[in-house]
Backbone bond lengths (Angstrom), bond angles and torsions (degrees), N, CA, C in turn:
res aa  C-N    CA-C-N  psi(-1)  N-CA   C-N-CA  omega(-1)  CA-C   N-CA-C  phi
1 X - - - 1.452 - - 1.524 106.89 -
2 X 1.257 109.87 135.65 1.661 106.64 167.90 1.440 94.08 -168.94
3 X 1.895 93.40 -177.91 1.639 89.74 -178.86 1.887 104.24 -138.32
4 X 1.100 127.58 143.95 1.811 146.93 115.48 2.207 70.22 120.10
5 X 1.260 105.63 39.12 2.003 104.29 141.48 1.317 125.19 -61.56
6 X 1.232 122.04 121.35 1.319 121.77 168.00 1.481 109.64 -61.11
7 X 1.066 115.62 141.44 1.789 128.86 166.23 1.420 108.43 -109.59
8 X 1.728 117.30 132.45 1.628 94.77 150.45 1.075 111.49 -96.64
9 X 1.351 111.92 149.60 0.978 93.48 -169.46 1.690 127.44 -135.46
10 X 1.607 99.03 10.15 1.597 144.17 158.52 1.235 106.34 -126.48
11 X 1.480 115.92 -177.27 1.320 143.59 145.17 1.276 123.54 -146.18
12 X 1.243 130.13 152.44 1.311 159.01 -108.91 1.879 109.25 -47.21
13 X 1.372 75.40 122.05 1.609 173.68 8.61 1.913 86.13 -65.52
14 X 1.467 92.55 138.45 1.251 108.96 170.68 2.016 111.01 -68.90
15 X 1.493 125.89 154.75 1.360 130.07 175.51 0.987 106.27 -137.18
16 X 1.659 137.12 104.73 1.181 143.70 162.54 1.266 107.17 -90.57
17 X 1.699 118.41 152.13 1.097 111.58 160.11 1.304 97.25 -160.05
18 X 1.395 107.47 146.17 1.801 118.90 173.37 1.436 116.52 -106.07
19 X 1.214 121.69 90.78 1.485 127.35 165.60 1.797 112.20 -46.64
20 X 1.259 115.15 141.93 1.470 125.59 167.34 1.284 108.82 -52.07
21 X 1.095 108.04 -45.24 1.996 106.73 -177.18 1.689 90.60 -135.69
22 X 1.345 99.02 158.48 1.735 110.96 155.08 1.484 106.70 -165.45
23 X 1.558 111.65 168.19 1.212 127.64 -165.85 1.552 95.56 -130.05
24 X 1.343 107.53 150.93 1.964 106.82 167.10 1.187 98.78 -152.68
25 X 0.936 123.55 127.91 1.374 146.45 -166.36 1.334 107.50 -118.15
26 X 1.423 105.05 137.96 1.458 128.65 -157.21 1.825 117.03 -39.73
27 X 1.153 84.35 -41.05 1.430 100.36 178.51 1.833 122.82 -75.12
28 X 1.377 95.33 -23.94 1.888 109.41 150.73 1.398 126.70 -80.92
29 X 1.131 134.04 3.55 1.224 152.04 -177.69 1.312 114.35 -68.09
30 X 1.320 122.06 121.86 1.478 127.58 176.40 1.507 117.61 -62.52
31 X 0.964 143.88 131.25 1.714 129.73 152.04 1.738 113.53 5.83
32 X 1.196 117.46 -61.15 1.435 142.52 -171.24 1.584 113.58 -77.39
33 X 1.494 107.52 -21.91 1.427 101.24 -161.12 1.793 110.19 73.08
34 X 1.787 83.39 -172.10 2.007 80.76 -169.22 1.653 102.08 -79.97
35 X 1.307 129.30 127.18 0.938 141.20 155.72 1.842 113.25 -25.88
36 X 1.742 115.98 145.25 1.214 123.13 -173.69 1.467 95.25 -89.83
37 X 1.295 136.87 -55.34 1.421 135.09 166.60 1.602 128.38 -112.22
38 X 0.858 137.75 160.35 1.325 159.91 -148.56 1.683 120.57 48.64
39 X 1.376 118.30 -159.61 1.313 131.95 155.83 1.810 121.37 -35.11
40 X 1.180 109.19 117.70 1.553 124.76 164.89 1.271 109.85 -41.26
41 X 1.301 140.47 84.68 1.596 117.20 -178.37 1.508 116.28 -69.38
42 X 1.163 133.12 33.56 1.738 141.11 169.32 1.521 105.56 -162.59
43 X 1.739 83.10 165.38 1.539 92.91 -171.77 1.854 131.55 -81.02
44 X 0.922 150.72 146.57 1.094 146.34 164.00 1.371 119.25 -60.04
45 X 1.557 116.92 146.70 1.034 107.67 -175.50 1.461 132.03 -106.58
46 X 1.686 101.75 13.90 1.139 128.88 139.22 1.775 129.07 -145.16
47 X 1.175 113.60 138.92 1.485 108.09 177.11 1.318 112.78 -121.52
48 X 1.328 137.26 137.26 1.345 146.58 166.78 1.553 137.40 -97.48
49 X 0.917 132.11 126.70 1.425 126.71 -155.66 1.627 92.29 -142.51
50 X 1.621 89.66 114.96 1.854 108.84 178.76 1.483 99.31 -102.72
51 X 1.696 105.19 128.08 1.174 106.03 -177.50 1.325 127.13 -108.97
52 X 1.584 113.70 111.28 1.448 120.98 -164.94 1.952 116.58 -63.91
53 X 1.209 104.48 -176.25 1.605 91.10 178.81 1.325 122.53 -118.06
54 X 1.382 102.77 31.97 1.737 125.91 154.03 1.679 116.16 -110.02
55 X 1.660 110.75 -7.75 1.018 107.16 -174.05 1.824 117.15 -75.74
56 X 1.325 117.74 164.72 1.352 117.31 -157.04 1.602 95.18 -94.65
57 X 1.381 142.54 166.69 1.403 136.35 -170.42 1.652 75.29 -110.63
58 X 0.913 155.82 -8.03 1.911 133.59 -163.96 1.360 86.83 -126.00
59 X 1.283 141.25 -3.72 1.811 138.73 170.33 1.500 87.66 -91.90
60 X 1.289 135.20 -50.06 1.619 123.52 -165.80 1.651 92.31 -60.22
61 X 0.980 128.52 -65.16 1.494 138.68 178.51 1.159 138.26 -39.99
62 X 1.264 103.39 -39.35 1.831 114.58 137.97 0.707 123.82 -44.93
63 X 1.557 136.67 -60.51 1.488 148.41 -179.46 1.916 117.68 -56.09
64 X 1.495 86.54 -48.26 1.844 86.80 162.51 1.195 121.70 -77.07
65 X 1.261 135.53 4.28 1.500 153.79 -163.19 1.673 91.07 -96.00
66 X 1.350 102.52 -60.05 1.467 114.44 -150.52 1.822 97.87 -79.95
67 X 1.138 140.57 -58.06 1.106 140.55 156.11 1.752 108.07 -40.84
68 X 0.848 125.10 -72.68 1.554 104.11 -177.75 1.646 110.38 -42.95
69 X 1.152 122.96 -64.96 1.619 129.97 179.34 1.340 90.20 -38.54
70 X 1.257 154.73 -37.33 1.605 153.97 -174.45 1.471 102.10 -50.03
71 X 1.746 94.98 -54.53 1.504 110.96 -148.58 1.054 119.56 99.45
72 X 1.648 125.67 24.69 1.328 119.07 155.50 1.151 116.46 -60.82
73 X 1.472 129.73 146.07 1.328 122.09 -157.60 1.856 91.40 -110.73
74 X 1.132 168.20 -9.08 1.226 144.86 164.81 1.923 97.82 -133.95
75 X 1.407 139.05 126.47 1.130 149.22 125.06 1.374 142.61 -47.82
76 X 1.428 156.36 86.88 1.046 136.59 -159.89 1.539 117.14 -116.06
77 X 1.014 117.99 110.71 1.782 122.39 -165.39 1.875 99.43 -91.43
78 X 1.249 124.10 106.52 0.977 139.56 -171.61 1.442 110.77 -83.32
79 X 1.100 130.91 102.94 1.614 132.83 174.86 1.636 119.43 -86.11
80 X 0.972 116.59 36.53 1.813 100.56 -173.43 1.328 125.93 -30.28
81 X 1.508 119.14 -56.03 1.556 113.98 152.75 1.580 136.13 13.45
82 X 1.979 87.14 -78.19 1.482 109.40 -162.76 1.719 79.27 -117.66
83 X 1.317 135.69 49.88 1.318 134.18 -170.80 1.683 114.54 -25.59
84 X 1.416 103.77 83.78 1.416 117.89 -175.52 1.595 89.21 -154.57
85 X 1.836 96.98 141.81 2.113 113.11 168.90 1.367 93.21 -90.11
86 X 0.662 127.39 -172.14 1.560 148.06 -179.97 1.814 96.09 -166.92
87 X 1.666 112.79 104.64 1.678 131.47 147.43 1.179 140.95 -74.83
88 X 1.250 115.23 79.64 1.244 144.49 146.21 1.484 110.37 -28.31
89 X 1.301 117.63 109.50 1.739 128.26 170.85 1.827 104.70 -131.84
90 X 1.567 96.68 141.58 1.517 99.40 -176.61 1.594 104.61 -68.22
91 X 1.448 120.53 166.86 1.530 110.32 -170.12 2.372 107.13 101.97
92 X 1.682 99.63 -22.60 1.597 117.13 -165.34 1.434 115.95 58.52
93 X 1.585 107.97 26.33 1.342 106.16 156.08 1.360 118.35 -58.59
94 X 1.668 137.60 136.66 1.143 119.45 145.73 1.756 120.56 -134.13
95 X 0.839 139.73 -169.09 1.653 154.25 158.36 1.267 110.86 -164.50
96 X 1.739 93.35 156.39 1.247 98.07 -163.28 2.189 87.11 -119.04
97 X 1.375 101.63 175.58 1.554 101.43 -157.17 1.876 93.84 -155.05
98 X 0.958 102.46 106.39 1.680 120.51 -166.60 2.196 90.60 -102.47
99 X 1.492 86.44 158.07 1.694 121.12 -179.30 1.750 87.56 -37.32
100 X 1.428 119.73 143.84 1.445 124.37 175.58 1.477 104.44 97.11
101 X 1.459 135.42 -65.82 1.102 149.05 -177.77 1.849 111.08 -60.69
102 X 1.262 112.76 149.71 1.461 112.74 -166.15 1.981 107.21 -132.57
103 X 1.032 92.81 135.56 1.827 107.30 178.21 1.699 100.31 -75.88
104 X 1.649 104.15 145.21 1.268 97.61 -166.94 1.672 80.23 -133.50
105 X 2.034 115.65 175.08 1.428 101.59 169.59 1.208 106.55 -58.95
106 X 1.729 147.42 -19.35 1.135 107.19 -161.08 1.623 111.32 -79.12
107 X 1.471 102.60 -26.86 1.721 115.70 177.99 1.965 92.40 -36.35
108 X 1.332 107.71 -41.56 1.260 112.53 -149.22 1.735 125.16 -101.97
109 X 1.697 88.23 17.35 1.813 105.25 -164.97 1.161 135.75 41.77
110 X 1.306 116.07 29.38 1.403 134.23 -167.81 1.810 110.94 -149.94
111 X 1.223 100.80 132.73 1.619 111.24 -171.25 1.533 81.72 -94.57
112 X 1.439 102.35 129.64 1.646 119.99 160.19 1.457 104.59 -168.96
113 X 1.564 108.71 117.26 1.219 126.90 -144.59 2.114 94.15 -69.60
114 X 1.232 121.53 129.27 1.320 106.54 161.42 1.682 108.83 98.30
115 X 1.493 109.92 -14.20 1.325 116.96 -176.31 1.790 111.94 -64.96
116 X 1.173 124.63 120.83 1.704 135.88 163.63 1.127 105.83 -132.02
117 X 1.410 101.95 164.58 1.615 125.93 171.05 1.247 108.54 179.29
118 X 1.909 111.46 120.91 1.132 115.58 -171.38 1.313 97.30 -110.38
119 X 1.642 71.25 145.66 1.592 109.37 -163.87 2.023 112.19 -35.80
120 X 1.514 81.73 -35.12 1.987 83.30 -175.46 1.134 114.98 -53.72
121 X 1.954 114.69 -26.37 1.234 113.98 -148.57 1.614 93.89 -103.88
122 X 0.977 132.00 -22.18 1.572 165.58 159.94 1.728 104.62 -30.29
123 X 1.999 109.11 -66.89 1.404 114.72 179.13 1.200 127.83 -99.27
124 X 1.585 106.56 31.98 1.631 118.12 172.04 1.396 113.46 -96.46
């Protein structure tokens, strides 16, 4: 888990992008592990994108565009605002998951037995 890593996440034209949060799971793991400086050369196997209230709704959408086209396998667009995630799965599955409702690993592309997080606690 960590937060604002660059990913590449194409090449040429190169696509970096730094998610607010991300997860990589063992099984996304480079040879090397995550690098001490530069660009991530692989994808995460989750990225999160908290959406501020200058942010653009078709710039958030890009960004989940570009990570799915990767093959990141779960996206989560964080609304605190309107305190609702919005799940992003490759395939353009999505749902969205409002205050009351709880993130599970699968929300989170990762099997970890027992894992939640509700959503309230999620868009604070």
């Amino acid at each position: 888990m960590g937060t604002e890593a660059g990913f590449l996440l194409a090449q040429d034209p190169d696509r970096v992008r730094a998610p607010d949060v991300h997860f990589v799971s063992n099984a996304m793991l480079g040879p090397g592990g995550i690098p001490e400086e530069g660009y991530i050369p692989f994808i995460p196997t989750l990225a999160v994108e908290i959406v501020s209230p200058n942010d653009l709704d078709s710039k958030v959408m890009e960004k989940v565009d570009h990570y799915l086209e990767a093959g990141v396998p779960r996206v989560w667009v964080v609304r605190p605002k309107r305190e609702t995630v919005t799940v992003y799965r490759t395939g353009g599955l999505a749902r969205i998951l409002r205050a009351g409702d709880t993130l599970t690993s699968d929300d989170a592309g990762f099997v970890t037995e027992g894992f939640a997080l509700p959503v309230a606690e999620a868009v604070r």
